[in-house]
N, CA, C and O atoms as CSV, one atom per row, in Angstrom:
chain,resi,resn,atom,element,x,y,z
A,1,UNK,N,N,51.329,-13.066,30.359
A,1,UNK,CA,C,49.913,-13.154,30.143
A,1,UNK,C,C,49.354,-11.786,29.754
A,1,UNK,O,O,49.743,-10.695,30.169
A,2,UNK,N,N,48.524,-11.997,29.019
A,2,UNK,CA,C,47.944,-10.226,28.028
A,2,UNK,C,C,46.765,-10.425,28.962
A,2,UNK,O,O,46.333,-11.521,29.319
A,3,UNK,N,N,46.197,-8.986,29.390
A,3,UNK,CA,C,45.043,-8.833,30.126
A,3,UNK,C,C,43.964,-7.874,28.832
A,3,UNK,O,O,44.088,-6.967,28.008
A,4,UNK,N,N,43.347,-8.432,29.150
A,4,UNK,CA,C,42.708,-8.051,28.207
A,4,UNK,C,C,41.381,-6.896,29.024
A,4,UNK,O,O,40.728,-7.199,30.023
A,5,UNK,N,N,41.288,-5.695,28.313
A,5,UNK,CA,C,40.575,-4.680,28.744
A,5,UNK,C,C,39.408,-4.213,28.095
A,5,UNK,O,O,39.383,-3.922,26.900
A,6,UNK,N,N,37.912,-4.096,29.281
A,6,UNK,CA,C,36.559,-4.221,28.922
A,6,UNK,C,C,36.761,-2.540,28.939
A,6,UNK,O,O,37.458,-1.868,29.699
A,7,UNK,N,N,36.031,-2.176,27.996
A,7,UNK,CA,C,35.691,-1.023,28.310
A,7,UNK,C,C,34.327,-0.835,27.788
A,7,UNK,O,O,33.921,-1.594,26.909
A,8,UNK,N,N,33.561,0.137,28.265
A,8,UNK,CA,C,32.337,0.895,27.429
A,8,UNK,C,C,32.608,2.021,27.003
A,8,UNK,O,O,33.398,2.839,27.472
A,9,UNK,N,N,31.631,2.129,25.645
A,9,UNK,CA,C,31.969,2.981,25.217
A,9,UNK,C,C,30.560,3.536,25.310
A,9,UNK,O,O,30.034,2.614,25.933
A,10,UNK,N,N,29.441,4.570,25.076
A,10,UNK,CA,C,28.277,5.389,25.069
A,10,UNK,C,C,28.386,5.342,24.097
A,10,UNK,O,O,27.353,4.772,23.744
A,11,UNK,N,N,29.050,5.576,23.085
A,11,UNK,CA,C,28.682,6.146,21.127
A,11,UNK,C,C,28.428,7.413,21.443
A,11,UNK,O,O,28.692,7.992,22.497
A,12,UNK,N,N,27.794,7.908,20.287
A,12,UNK,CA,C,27.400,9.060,19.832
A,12,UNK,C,C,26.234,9.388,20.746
A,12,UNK,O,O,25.441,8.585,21.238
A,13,UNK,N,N,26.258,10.367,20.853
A,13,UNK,CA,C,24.845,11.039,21.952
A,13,UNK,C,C,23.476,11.338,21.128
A,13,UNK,O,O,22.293,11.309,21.470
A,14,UNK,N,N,24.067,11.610,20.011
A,14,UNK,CA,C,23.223,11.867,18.763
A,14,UNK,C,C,22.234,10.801,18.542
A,14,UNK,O,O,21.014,10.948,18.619
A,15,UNK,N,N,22.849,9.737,18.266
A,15,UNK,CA,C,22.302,8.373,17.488
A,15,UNK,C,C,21.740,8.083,18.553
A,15,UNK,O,O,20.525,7.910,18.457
A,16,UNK,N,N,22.459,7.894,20.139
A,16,UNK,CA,C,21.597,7.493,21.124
A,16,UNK,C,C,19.928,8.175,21.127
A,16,UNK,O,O,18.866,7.551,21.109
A,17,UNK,N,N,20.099,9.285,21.150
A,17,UNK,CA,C,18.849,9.739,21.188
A,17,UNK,C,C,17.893,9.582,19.616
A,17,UNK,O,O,16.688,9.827,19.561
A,18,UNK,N,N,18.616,9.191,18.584
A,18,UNK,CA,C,17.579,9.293,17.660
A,18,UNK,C,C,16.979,7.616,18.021
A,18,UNK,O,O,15.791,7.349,17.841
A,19,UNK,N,N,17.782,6.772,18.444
A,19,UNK,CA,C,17.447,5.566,18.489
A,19,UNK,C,C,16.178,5.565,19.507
A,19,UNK,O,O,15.136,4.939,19.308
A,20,UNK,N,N,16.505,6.512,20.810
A,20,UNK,CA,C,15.765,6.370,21.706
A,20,UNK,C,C,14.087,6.832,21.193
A,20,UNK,O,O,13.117,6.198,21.609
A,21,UNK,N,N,13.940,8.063,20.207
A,21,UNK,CA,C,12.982,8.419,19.316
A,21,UNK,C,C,11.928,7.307,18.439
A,21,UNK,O,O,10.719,7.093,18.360
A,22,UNK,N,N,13.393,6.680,17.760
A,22,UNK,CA,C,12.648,5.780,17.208
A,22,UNK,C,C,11.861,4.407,17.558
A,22,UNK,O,O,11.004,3.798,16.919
A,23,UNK,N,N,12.347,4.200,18.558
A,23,UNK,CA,C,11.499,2.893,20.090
A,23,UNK,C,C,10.545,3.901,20.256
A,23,UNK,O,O,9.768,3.400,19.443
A,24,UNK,N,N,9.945,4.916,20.634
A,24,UNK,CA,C,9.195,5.756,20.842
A,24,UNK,C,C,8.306,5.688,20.190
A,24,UNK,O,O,7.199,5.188,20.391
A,25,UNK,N,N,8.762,6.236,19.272
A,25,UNK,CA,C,7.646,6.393,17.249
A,25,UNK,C,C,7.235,4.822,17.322
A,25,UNK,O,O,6.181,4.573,16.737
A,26,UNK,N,N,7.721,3.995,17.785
A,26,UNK,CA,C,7.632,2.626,16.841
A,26,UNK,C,C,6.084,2.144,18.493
A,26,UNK,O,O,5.016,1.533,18.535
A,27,UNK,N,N,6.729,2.702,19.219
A,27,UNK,CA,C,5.401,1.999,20.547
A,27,UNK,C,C,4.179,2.464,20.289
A,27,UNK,O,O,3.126,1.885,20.554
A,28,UNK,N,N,4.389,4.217,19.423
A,28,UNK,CA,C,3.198,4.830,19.316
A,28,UNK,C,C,2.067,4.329,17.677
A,28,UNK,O,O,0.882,4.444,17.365
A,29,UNK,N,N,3.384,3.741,17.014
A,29,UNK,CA,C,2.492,3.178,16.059
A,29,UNK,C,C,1.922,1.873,16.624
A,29,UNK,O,O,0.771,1.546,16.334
A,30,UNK,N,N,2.437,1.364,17.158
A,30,UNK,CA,C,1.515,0.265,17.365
A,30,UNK,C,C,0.593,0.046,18.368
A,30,UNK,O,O,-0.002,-1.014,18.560
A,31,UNK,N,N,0.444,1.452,19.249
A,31,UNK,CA,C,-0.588,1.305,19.819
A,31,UNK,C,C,-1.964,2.349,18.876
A,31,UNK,O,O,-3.150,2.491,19.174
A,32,UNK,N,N,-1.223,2.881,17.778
A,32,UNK,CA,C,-2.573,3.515,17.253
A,32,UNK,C,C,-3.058,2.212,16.056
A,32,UNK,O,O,-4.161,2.224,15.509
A,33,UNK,N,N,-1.987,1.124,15.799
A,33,UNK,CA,C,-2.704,-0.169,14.677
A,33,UNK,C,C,-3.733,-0.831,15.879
A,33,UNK,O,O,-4.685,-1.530,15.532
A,34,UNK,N,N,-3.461,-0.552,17.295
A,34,UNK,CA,C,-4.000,-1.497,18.311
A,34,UNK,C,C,-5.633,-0.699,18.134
A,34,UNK,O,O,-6.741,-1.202,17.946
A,35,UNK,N,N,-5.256,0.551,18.267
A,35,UNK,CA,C,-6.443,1.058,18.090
A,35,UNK,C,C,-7.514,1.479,16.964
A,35,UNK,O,O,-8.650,1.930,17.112
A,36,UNK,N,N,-6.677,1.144,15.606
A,36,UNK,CA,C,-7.542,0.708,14.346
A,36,UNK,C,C,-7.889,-0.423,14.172
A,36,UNK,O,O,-8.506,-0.432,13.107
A,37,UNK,N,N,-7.859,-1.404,14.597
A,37,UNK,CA,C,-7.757,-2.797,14.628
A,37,UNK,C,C,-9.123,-3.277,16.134
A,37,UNK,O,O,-9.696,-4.358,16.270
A,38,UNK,N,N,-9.248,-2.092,16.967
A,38,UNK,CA,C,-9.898,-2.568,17.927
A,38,UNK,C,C,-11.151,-1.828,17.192
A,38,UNK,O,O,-12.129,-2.554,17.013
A,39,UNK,N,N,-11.232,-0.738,16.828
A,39,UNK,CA,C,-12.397,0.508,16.588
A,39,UNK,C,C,-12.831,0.222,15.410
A,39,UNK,O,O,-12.549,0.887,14.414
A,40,UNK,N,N,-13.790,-1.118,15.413
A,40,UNK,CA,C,-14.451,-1.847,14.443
A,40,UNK,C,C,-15.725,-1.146,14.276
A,40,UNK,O,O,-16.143,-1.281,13.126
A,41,UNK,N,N,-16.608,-0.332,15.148
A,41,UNK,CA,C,-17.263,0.047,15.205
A,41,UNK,C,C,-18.205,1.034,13.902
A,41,UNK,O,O,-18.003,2.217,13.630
A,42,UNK,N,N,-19.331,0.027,13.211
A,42,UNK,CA,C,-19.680,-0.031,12.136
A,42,UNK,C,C,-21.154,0.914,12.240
A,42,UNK,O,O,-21.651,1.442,11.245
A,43,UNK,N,N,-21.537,0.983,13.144
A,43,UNK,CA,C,-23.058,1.796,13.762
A,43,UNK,C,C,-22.040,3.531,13.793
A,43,UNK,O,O,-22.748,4.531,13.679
A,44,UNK,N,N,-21.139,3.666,13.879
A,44,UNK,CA,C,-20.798,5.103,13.563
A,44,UNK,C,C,-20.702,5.763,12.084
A,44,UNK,O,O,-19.935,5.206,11.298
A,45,UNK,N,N,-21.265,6.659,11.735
A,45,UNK,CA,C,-21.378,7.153,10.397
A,45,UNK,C,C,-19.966,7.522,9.683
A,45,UNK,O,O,-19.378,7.026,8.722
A,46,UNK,N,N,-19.713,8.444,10.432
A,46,UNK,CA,C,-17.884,8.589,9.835
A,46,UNK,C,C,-17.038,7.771,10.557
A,46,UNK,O,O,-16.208,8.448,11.163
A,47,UNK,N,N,-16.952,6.919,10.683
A,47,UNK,CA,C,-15.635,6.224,11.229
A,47,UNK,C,C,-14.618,6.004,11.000
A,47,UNK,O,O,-13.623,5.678,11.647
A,48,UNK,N,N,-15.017,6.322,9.287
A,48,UNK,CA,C,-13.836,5.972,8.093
A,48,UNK,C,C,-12.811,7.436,8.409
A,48,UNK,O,O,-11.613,7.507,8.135
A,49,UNK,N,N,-13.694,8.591,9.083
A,49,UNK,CA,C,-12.543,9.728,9.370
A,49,UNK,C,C,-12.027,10.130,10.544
A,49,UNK,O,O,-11.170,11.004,10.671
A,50,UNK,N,N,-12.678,9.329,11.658
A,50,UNK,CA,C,-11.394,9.125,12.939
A,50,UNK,C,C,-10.740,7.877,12.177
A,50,UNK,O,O,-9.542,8.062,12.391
A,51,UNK,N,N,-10.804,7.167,11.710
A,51,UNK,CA,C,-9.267,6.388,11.069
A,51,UNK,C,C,-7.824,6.807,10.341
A,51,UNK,O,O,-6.619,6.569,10.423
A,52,UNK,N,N,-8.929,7.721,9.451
A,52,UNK,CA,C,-8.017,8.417,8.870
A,52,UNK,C,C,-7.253,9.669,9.894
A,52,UNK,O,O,-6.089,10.020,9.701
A,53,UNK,N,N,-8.053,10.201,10.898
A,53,UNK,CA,C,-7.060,11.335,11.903
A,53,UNK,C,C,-6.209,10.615,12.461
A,53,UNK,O,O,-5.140,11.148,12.759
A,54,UNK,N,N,-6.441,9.064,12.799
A,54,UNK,CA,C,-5.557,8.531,13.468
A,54,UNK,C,C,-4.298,8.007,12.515
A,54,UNK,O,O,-3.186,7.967,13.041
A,55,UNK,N,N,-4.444,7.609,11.147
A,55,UNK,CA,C,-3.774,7.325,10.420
A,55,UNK,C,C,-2.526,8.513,10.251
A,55,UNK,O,O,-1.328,8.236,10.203
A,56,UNK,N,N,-3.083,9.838,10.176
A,56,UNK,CA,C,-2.544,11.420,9.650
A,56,UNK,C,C,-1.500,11.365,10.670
A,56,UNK,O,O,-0.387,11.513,10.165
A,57,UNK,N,N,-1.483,11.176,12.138
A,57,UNK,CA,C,-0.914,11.185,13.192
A,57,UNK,C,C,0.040,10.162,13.000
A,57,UNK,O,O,1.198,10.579,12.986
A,58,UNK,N,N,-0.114,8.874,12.839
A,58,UNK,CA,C,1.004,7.898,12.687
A,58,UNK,C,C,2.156,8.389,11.292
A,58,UNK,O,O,3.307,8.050,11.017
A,59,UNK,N,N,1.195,9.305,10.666
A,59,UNK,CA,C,2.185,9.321,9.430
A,59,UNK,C,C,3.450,10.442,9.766
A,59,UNK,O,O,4.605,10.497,9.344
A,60,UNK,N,N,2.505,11.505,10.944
A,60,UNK,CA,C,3.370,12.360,11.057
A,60,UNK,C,C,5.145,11.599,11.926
A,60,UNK,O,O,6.309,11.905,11.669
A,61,UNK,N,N,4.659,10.704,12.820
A,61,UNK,CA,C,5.972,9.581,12.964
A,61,UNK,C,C,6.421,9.581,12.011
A,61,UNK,O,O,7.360,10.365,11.875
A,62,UNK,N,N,6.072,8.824,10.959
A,62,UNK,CA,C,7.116,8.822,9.847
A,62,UNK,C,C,7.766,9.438,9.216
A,62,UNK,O,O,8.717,9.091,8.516
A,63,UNK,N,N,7.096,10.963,9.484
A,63,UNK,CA,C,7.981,12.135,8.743
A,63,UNK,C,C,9.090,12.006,9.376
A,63,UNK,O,O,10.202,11.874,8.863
A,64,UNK,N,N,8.725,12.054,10.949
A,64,UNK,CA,C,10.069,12.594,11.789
A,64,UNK,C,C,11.043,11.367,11.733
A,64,UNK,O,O,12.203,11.655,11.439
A,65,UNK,N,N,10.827,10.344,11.914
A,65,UNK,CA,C,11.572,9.195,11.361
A,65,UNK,C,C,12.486,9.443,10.060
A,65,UNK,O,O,13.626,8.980,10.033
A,66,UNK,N,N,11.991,10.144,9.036
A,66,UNK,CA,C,12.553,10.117,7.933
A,66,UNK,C,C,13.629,11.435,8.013
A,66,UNK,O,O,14.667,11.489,7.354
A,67,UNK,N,N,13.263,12.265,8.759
A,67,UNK,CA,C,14.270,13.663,8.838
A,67,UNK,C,C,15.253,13.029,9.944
A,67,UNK,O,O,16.451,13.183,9.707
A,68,UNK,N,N,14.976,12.472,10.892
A,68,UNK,CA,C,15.948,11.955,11.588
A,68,UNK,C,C,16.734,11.021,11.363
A,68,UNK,O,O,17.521,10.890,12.300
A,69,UNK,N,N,16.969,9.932,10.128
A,69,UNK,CA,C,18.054,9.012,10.032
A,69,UNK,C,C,18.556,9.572,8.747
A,69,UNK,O,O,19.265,8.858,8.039
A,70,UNK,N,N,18.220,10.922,8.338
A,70,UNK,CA,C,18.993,11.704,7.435
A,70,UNK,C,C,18.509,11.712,6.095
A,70,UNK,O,O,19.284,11.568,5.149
A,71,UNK,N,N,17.312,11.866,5.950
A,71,UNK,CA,C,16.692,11.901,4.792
A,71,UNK,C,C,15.397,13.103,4.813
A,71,UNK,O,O,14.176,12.950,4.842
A,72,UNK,N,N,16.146,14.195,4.787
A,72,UNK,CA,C,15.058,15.514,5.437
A,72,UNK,C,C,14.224,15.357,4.076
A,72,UNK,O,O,13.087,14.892,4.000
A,73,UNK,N,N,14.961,15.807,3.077
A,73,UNK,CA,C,13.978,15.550,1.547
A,73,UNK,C,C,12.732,15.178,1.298
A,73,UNK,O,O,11.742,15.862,1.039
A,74,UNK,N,N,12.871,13.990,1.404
A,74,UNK,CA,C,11.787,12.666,1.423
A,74,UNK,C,C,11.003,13.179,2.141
A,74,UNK,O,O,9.879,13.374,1.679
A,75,UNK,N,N,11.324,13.633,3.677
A,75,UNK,CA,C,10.667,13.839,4.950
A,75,UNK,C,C,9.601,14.896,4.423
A,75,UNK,O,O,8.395,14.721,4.599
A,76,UNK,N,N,10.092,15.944,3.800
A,76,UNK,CA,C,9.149,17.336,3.442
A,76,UNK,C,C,8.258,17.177,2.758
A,76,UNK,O,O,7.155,17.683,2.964
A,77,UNK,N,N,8.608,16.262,1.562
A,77,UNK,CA,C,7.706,16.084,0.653
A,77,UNK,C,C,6.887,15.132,1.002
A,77,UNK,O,O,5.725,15.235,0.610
A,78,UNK,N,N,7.181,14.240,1.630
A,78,UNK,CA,C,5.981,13.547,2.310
A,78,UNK,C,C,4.997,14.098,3.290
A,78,UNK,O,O,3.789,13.881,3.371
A,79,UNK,N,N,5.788,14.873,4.031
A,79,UNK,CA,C,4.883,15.771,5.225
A,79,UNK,C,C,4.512,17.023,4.006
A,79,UNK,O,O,4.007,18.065,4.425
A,80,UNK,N,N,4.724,16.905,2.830
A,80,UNK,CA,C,3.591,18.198,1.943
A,80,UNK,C,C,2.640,17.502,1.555
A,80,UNK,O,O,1.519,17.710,2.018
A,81,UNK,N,N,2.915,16.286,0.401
A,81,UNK,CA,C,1.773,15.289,0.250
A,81,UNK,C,C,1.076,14.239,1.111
A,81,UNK,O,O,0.101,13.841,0.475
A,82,UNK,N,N,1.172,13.582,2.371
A,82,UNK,CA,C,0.621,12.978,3.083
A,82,UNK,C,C,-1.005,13.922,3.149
A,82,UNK,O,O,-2.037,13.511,2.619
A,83,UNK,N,N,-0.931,14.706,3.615
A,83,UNK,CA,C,-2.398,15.512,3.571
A,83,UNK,C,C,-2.882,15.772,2.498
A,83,UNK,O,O,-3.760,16.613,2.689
A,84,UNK,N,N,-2.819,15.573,1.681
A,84,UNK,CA,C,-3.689,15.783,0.081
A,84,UNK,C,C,-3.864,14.491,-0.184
A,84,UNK,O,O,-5.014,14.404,-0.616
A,85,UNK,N,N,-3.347,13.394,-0.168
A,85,UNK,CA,C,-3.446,11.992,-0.241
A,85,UNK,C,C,-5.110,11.897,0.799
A,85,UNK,O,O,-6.265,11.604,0.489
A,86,UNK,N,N,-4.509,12.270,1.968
A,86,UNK,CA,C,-5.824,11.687,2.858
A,86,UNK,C,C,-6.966,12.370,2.747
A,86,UNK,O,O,-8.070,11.899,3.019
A,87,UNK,N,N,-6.689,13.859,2.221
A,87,UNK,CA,C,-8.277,14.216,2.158
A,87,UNK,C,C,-8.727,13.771,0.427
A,87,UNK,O,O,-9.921,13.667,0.145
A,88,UNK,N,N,-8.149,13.646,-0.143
A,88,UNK,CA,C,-8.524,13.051,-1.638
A,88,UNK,C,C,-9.330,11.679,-1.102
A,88,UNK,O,O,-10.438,11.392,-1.556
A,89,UNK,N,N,-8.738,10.966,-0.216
A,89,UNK,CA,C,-9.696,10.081,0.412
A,89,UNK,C,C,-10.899,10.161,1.099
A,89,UNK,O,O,-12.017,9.741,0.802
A,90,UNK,N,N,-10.404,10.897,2.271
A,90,UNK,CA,C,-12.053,11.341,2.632
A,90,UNK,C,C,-13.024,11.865,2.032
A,90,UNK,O,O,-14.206,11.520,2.032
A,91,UNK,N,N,-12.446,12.834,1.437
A,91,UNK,CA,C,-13.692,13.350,0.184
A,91,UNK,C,C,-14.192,12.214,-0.522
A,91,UNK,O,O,-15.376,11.906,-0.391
A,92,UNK,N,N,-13.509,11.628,-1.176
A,92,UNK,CA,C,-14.277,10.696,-2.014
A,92,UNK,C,C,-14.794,9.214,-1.429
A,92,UNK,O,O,-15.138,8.328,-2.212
A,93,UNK,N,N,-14.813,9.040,-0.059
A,93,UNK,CA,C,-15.645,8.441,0.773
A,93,UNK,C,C,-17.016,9.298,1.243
A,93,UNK,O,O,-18.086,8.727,1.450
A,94,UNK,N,N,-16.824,10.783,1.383
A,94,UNK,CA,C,-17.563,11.459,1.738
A,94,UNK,C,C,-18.964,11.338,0.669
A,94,UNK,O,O,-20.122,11.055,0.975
A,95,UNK,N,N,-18.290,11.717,-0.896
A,95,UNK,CA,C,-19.088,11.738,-1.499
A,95,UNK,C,C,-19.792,10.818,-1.778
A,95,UNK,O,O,-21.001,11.026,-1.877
A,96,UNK,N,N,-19.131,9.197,-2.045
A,96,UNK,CA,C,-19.487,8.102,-2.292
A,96,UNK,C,C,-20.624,7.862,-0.925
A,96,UNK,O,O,-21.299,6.892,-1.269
A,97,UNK,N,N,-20.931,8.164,-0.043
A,97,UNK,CA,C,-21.543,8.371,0.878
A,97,UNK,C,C,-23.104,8.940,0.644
A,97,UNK,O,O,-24.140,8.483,1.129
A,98,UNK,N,N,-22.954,9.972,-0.168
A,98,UNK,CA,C,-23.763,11.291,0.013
A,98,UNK,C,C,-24.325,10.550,-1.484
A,98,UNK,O,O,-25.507,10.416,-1.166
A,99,UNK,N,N,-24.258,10.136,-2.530
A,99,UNK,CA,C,-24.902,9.099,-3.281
A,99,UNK,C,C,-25.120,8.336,-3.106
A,99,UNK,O,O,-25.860,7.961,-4.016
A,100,UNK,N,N,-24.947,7.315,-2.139
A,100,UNK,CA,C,-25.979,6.225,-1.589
A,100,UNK,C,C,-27.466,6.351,-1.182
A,100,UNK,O,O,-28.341,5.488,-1.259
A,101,UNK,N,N,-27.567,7.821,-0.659
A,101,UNK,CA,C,-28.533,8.007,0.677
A,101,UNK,C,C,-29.684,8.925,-0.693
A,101,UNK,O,O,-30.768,9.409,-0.364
């Protein structure tokens, strides 16, 4: 009769922890969609730019997401352009704003 043998193995310590990162990143995005999704609040004048600080913050997750499953590249250039993207937005909410009134 062959006995057959359980073993565990841990893996890589590496991956463990990037995995453990990425459950992390992934709880924190969805409690900041919980909190764009709740902060409807239309009687505030800028609201449109705590969305966007909160947005800037989730994106920075994604940088680190992207340098960590091995794609530093992508990662930089996104963490160079992510902030010119969002204030090209705010500004031109800002302004679109400032011609209404």
């Amino acid at each position: 009769m062959a006995t057959a043998e359980i073993s565990l193995t841990i893996g890589d310590p590496v991956g463990i922890i990037i995995g453990i990162l990425l459950i992390i990143g992934g709880i924190l995005i969805l409690c900041a969609t919980k909190g764009l999704i709740c902060n409807t609040d239309d009687d505030v004048k800028y609201n449109v730019f705590a969305r966007l600080e909160i947005l800037g913050i989730v994106d920075m997750v994604g940088v680190l997401v992207l340098i960590l499953v091995g794609q530093p590249a992508l990662g930089v250039v996104y963490f160079i352009l992510a902030p010119f993207a969002t204030h090209a937005i705010a500004k031109g909410h800002f302004r679109g704003e400032q011609e209404e009134q």
